[in-house]
C-alpha positions as CSV (number, residue, x, y, z in Angstrom):
1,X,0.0,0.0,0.0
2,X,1.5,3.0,-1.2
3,X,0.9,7.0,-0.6
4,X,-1.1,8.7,-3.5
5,X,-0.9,12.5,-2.9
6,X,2.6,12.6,-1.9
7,X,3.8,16.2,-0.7
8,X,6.4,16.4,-3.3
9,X,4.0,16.2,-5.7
10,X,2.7,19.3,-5.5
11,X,3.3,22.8,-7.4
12,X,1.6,25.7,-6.8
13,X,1.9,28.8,-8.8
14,X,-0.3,31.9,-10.0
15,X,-1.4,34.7,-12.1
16,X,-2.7,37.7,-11.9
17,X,-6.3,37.7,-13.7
18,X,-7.0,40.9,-16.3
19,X,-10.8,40.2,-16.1
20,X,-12.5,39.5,-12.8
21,X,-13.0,35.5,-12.3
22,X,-11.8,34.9,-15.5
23,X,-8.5,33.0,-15.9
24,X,-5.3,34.2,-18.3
25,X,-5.1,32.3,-21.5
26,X,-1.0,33.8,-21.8
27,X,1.5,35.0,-19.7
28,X,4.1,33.7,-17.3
29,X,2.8,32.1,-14.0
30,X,5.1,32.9,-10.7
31,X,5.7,31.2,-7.4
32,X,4.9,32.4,-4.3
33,X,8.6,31.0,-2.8
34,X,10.6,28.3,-3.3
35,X,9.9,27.3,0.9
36,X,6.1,26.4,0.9
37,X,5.4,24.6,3.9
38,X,1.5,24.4,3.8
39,X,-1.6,24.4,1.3
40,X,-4.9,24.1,1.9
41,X,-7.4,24.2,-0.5
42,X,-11.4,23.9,0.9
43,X,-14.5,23.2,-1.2
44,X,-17.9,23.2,0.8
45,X,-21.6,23.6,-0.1
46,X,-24.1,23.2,2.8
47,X,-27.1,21.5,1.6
48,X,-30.2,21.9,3.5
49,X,-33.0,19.0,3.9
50,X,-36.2,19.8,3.4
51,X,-39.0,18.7,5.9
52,X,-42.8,18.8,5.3
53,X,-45.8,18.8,8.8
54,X,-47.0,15.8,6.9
55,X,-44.2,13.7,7.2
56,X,-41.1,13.1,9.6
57,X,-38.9,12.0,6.9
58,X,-36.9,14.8,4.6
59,X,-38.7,15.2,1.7
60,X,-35.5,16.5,-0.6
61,X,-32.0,18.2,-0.1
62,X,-31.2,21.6,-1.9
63,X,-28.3,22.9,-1.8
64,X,-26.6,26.6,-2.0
65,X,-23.7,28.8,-3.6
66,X,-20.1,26.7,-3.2
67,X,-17.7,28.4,-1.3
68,X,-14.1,28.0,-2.1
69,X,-10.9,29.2,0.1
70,X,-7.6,28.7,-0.9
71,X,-4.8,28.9,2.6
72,X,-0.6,28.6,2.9
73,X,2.2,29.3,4.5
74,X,5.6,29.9,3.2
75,X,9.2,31.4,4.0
76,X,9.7,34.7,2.8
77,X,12.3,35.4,-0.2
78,X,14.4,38.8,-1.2
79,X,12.7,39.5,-5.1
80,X,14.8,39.5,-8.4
81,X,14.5,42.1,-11.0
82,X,13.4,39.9,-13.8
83,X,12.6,36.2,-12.1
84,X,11.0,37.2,-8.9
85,X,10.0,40.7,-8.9
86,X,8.4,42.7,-6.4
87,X,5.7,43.8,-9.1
88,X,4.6,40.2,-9.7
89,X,4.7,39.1,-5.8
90,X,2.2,38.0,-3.3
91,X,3.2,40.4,-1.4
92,X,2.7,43.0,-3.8
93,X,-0.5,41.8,-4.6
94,X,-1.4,41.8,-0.7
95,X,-1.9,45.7,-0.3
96,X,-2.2,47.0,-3.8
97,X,-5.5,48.7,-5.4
98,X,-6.8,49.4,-8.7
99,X,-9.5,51.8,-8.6
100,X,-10.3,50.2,-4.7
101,X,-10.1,46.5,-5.5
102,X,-7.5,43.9,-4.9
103,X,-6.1,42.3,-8.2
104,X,-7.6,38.7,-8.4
105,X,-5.2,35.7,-8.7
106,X,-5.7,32.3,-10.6
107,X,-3.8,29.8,-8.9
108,X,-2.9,26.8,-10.2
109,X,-2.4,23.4,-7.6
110,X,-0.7,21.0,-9.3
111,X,-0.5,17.4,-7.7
112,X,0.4,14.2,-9.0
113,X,-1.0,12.1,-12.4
114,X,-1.3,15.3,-13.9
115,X,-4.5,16.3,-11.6
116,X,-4.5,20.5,-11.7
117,X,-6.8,22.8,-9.5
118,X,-7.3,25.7,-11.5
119,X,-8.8,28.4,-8.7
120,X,-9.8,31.5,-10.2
121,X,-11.1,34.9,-8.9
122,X,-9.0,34.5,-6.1
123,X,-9.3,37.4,-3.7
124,X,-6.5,37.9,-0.9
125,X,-8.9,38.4,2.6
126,X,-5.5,38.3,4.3
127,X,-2.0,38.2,4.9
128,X,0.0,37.5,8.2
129,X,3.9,38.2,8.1
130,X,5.9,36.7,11.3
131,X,9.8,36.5,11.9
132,X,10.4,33.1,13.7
133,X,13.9,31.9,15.5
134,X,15.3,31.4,12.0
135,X,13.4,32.4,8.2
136,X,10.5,35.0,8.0
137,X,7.4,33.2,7.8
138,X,3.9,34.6,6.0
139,X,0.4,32.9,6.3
140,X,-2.3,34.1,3.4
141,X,-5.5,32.9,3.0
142,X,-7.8,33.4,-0.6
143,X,-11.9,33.8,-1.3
144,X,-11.5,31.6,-4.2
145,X,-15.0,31.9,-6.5
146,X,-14.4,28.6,-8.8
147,X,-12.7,25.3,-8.7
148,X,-12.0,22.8,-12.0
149,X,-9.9,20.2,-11.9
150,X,-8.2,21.7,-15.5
151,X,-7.0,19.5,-18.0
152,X,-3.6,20.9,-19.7
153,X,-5.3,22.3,-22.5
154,X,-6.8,24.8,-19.8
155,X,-3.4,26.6,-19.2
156,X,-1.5,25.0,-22.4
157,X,-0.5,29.0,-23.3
158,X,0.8,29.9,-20.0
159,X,4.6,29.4,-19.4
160,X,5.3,27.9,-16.1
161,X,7.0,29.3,-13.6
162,X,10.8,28.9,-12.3
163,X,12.2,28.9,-9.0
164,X,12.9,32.1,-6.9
165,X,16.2,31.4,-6.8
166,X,16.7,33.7,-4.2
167,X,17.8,34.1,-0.8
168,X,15.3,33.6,2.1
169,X,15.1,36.1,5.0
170,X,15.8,35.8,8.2
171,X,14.6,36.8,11.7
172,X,18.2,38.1,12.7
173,X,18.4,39.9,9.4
174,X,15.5,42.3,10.0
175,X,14.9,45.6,11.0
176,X,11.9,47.1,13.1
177,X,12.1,50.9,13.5
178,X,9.5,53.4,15.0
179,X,9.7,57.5,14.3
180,X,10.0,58.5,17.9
181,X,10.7,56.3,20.7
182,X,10.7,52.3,20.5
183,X,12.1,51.2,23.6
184,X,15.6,49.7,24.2
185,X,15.1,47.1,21.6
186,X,12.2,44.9,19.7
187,X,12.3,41.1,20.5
188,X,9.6,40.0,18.3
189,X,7.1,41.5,16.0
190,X,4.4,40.7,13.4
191,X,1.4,42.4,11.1
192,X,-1.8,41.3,9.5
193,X,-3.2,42.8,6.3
194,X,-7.0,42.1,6.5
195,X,-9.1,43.0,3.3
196,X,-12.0,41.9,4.7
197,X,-13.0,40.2,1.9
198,X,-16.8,39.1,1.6
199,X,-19.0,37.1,-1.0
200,X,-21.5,38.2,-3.7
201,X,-24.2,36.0,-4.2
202,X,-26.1,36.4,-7.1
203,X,-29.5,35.0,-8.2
204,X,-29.3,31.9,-10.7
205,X,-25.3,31.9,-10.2
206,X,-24.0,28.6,-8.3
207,X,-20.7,30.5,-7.0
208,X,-19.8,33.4,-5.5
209,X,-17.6,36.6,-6.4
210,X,-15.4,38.1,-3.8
211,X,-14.7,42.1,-3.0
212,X,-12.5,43.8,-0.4
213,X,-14.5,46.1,1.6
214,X,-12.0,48.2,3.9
215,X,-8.4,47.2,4.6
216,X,-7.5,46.6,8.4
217,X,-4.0,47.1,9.4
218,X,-2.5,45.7,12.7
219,X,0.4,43.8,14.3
220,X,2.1,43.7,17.6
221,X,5.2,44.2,18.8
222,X,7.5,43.0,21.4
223,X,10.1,45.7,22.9
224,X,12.4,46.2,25.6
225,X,11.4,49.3,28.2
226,X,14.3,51.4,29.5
227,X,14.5,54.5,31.9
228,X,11.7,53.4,33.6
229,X,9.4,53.3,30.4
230,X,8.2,56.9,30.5
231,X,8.5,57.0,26.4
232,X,6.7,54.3,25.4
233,X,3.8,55.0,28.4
234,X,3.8,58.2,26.7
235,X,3.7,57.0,23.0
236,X,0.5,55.1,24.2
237,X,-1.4,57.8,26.7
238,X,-0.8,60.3,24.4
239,X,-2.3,59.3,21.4
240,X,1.1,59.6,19.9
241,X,1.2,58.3,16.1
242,X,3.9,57.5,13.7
243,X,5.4,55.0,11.2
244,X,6.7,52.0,11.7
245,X,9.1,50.5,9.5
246,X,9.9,46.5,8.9
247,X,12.1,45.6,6.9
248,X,12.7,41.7,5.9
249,X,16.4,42.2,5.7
250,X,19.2,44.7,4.6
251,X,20.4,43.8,1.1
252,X,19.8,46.0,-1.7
253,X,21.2,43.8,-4.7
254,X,18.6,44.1,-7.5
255,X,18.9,40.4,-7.9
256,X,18.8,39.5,-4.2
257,X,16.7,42.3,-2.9
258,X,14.7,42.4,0.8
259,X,11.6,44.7,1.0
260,X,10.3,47.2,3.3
261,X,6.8,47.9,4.7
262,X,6.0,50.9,6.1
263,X,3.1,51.8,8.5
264,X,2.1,55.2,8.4
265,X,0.1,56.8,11.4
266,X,0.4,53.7,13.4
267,X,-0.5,53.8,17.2
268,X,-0.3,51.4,19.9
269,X,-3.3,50.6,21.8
270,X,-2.0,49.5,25.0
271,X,1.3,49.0,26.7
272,X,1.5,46.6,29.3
273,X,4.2,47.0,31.9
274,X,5.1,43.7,33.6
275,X,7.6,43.6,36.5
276,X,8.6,40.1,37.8
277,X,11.3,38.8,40.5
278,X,12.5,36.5,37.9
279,X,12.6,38.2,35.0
280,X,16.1,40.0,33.8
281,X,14.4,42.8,31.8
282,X,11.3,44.0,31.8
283,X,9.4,43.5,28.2
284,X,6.2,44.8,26.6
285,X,4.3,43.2,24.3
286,X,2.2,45.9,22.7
287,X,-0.4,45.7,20.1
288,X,-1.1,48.7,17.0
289,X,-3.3,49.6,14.2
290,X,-2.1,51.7,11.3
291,X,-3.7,53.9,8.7
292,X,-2.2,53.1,5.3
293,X,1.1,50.9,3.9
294,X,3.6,50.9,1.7
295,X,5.8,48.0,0.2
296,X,9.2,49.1,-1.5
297,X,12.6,47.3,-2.0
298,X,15.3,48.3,0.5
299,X,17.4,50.8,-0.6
């Protein structure tokens, strides 16, 4: 008895989509990263039985719109000027707008004996960047509005895509800034990109389209409190705002490149002061909101 749906049987790669829900017949598909660690892709549809006062039995089951999402996780990678650009990323693709709407994705799961999801219309509801002990890890999760299992004819004019090739990030290569005060340090630190993504359901349609309705911005952030904390208490009583700046790493080669997000008008929303016996330092772990982003390669 052997495995069937082995994990190294799987490829998954995307494209952006030109119309709404409607897949790319040309162009060149790119990889999220070369480190996936987790996909899941979920297909439901809950039918409903229907009863009658005449009978105890159901009488027939009808069913509703399918709902599609589309989930992974990966290790973040610097971007490449021509292979793996910032344009073309998921992470790019995460906070950018068109005339208010995300740009929808069709991504493509490809496992073993040729068998190929083909998930179109996929909407980013959100995105979850955290430094760990070692790499840089990001969780995303898609409002997907169809499934087919394609044959190759389906994406025959689409080239597919190569490896990143480039170098993945890592936690003691990052930077985490604040205009103003930021305590003595930052021990840990992470952000969520929520687009708040909800479903269309139209009469006579069996699926559902997806929209972004407002984009939520929040993370929290682990620092270090000296002179008795009085800044940071401040930064948080006050009302104080202003940005904070992540960056994934410090290179600036334009074929090995790290990125940087920056939060603008971003204020914590408590600050914590723990004092224990045992404790060396004293450490807050604070959360924030922000206003509006910005991606850009580190320069």
């Amino acid at each position: 008895m052997g495995l069937t749906f082995k994990n190294t049987d799987i490829l998954l790669e995307y494209i952006a989509e030109t119309t709404r829900n409607s897949p790319v017949s040309a162009g060149t598909l790119q990889r999220p990263s070369d480190g996936i660690i987790n996909v899941t892709l979920t297909g439901k549809n809950s039918g409903e039985v229907i009863y009658s006062i005449n009978d105890y039995d159901g009488q027939d089951t009808v069913y509703g719109t399918n709902e599609y999402t589309l989930s992974f996780d990966y290790y973040l990678q610097r971007t490449h000027n021509t292979t793996h650009t910032l344009a073309n990323s998921i992470e790019y693709n995460a906070l950018t707008r068109a005339s208010g709407q995300v740009t929808p994705l069709t991504f493509y799961l490809h496992t073993e004996s040729d068998v190929t999801y083909q998930c179109a219309g996929s909407v980013l509801n959100s995105y979850n960047l955290t430094p760990e002990e070692t790499r840089i890890k990001v969780s995303v999760e898609y409002a997907v509005t169809s499934v087919d299992v394609a044959a190759g004819s389906d994406y025959a004019g689409l080239t597919s895509s190569s490896a990143c090739g480039t170098t993945f990030e890592q936690f003691q290569g990052a930077t985490c800034t604040r205009s103003g005060s930021f305590g003595a340090g930052v021990s840990g630190f992470s952000f969520t990109i929520n687009n708040n993504v909800q479903p269309l359901k139209l009469i006579g349609a069996s699926s559902a389209s997806h929209y972004e309705s407002l984009e939520n911005l929040s993370g929290s952030v682990n620092i270090l409190l000296n002179d008795g904390g009085e800044d940071d208490w401040l930064e948080v009583t006050d009302n104080t705002e202003a940005s904070i700046v992540f960056a994934s790493g410090t290179s600036t080669s334009a074929t090995d490149c790290s990125l940087e997000w920056t939060f603008a008008n971003a204020h914590f929303s408590e600050i914590p002061i723990n004092i224990s016996v045992d404790a060396p330092y004293v450490e807050s772990g604070i959360n924030w909101k922000a206003e509006t982003v910005t991606l850009a390669s580190v320069t």
